[in-house]
Backbone as a ProteinNet text record, in pm:
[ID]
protein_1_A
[PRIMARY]
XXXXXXXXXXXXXXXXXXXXXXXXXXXXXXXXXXXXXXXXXXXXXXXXXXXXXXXXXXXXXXXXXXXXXXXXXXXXXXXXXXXXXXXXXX
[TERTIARY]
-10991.6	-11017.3	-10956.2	-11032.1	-11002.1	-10997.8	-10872.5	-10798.5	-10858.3	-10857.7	-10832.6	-10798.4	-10727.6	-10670.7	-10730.4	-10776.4	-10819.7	-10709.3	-10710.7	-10643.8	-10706	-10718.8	-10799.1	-10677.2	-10690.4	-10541	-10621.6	-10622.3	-10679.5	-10580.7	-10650.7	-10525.1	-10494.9	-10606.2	-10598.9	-10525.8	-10479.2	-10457.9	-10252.7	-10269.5	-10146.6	-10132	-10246.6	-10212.2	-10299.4	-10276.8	-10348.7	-10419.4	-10542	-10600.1	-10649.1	-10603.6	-10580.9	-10682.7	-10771.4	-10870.7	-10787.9	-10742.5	-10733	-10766.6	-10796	-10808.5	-10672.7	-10606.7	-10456.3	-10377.6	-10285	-10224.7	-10140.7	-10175.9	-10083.4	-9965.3	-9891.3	-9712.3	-9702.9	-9842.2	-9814.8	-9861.3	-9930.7	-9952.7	-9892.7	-9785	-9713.1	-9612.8	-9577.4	-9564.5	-9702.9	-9809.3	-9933.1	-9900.9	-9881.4	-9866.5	-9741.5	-9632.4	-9507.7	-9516.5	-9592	-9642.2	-9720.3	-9821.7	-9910	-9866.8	-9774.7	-9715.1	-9623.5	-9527	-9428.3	-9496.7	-9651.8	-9737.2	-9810.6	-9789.3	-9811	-9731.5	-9613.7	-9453.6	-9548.3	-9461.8	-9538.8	-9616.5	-9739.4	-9879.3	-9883.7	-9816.3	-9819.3	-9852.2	-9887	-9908.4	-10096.7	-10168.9	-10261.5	-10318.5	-10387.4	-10370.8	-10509	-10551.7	-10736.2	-10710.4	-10764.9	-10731	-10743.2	-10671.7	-10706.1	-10858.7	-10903.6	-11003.5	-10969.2	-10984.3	-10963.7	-11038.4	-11011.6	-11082.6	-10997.4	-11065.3	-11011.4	-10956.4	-11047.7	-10965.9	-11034.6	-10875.2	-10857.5	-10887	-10942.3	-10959.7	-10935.8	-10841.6	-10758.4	-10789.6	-10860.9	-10897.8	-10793.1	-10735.5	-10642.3	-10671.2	-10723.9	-10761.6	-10653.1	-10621.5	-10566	-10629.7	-10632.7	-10687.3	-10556.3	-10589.6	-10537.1	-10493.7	-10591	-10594.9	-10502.5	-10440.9	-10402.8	-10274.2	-10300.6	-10177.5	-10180.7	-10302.1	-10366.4	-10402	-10360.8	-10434.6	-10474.3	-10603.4	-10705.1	-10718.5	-10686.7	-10656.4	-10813.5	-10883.6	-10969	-10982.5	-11039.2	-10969.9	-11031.9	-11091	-11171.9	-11100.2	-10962.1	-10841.6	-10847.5	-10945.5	-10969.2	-10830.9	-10711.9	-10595	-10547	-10449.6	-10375.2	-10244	-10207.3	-10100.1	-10076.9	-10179.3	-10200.1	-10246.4	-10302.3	-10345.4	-10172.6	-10112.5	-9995.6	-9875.9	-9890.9	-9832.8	-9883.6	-10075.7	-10040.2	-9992.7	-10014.8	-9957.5	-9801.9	-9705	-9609.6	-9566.4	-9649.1	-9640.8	-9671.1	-9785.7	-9832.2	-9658.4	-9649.8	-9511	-9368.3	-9388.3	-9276.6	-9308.3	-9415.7	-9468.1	-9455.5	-9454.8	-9405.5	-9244
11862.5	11961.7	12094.3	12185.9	12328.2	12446.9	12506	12626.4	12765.7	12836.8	13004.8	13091.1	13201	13298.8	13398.1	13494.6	13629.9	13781	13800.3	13942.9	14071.1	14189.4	14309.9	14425.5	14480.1	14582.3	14715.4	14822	14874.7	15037.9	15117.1	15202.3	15320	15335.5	15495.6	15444.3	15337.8	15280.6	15214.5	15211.2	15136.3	15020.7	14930.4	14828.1	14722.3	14589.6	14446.2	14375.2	14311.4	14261.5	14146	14026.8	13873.1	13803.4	13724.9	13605.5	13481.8	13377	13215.4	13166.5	13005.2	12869.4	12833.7	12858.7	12777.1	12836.2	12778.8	12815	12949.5	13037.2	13193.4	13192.6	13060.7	13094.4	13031.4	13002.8	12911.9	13067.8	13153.8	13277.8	13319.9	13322.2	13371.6	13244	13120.1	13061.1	13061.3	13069	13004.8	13129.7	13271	13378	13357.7	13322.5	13308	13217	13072.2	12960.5	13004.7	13068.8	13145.7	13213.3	13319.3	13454	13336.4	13220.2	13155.7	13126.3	13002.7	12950.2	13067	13162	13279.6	13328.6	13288.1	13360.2	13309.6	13385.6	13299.9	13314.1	13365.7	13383.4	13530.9	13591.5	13661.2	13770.8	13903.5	14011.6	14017.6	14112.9	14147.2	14287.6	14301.8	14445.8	14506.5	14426.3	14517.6	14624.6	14702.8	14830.2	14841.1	14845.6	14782.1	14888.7	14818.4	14855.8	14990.3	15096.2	15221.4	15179.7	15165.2	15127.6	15169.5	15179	15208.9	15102.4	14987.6	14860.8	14720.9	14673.7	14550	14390.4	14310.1	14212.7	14116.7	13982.3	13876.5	13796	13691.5	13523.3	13428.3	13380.8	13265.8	13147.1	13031.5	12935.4	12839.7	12712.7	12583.6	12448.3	12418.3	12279.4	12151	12138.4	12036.3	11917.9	11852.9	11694.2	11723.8	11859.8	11860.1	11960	11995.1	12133.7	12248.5	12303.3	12399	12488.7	12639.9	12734.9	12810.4	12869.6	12979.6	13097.2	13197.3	13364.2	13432.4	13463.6	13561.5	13691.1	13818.8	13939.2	14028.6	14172.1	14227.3	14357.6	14325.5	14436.4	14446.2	14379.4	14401.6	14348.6	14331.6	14316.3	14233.4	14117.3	14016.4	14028.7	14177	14238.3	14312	14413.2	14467.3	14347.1	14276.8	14129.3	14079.4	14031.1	14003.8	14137.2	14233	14331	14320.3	14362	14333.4	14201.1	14113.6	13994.5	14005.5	14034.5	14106.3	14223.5	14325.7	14409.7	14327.8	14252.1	14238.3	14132.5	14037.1	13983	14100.5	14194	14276	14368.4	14354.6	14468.5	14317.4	14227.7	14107.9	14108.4
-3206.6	-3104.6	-3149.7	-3085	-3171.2	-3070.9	-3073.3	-2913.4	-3034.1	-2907.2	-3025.1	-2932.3	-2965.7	-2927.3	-2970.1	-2870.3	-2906	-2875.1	-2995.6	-2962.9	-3026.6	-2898.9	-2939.5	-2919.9	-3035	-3056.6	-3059.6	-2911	-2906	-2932.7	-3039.2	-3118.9	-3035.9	-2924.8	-2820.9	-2713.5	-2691.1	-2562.5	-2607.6	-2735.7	-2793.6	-2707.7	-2701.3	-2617.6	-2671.3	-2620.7	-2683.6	-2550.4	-2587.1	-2472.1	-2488.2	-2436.1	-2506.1	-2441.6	-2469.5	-2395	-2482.6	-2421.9	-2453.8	-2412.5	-2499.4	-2472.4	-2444.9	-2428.7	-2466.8	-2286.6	-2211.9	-2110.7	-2151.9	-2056.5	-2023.3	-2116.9	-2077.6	-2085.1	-2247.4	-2329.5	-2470.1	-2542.5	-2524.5	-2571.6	-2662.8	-2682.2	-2725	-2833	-2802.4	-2868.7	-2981.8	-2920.7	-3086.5	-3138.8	-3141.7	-3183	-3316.7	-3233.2	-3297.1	-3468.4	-3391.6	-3496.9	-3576.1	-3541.3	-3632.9	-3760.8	-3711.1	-3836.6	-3916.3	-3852.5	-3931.8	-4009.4	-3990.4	-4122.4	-4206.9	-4165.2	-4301.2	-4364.5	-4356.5	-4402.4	-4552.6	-4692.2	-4819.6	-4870	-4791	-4818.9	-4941.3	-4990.3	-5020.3	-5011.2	-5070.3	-5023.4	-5049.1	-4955	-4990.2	-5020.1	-5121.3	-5174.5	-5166.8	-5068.6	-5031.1	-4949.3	-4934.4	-4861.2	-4723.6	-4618.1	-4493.1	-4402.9	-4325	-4264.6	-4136.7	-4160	-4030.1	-3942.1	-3819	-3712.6	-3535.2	-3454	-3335.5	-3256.6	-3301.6	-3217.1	-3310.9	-3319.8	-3411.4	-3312.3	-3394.5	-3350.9	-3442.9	-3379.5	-3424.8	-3313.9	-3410.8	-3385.9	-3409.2	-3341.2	-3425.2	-3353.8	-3440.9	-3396	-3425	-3371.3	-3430.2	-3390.3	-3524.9	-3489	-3482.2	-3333.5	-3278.2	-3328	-3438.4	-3465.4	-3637.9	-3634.3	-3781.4	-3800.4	-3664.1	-3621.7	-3705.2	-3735.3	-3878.5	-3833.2	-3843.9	-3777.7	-3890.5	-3859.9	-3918.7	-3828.7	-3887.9	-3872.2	-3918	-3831.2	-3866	-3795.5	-3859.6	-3803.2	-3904	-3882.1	-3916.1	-3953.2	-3998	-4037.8	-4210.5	-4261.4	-4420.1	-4448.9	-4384.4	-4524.7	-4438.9	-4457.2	-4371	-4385.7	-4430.8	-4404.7	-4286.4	-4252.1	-4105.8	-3973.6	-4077.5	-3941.2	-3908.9	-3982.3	-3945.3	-3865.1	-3973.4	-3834.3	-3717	-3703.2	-3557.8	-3487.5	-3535.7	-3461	-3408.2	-3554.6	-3505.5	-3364.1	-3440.3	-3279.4	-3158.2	-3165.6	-3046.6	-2979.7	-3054	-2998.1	-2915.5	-3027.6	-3007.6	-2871.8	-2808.7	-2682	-2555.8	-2621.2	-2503	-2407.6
[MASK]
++++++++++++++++++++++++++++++++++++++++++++++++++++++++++++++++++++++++++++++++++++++++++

């Protein structure tokens, strides 16, 4: 079985706007779990995408405790900042 988390990081507004599968008060825990299983991942050196508002998928699959990060920020260096920020405005 497979949850996902949506986050839209909107850049005129300096603010994030979340849809889940997952309960209100776990929000922020899958967030947390998320950035830890990317600690490692190394750096990425594609040039990130300019855009007005970012969007971050984070799914986990349930039957394996595995999450997949998708996100239309070109670099998974800015995907992880925002994930970061978005924790840090909690």
């Amino acid at each position: 079985m497979k949850l996902s988390l949506k986050l839209k990081y909107i850049m005129e507004k300096d603010a994030f706007e979340i849809e889940s599968e997952f309960k209100p008060e776990k929000n922020i825990d899958i967030v947390e779990e998320c950035l830890r299983a990317q600690m490692g991942a190394g750096s990425d050196s594609r040039e990130p995408v300019k855009k007005d508002v970012y969007t971050i998928v984070i799914t986990l699959d349930l039957d394996g405790d595995v999450f997949q990060v998708a996100s239309d920020t070109g670099n998974d260096n800015l995907t992880c900042g925002l994930m970061a920020y978005f924790l840090e405005k909690q």
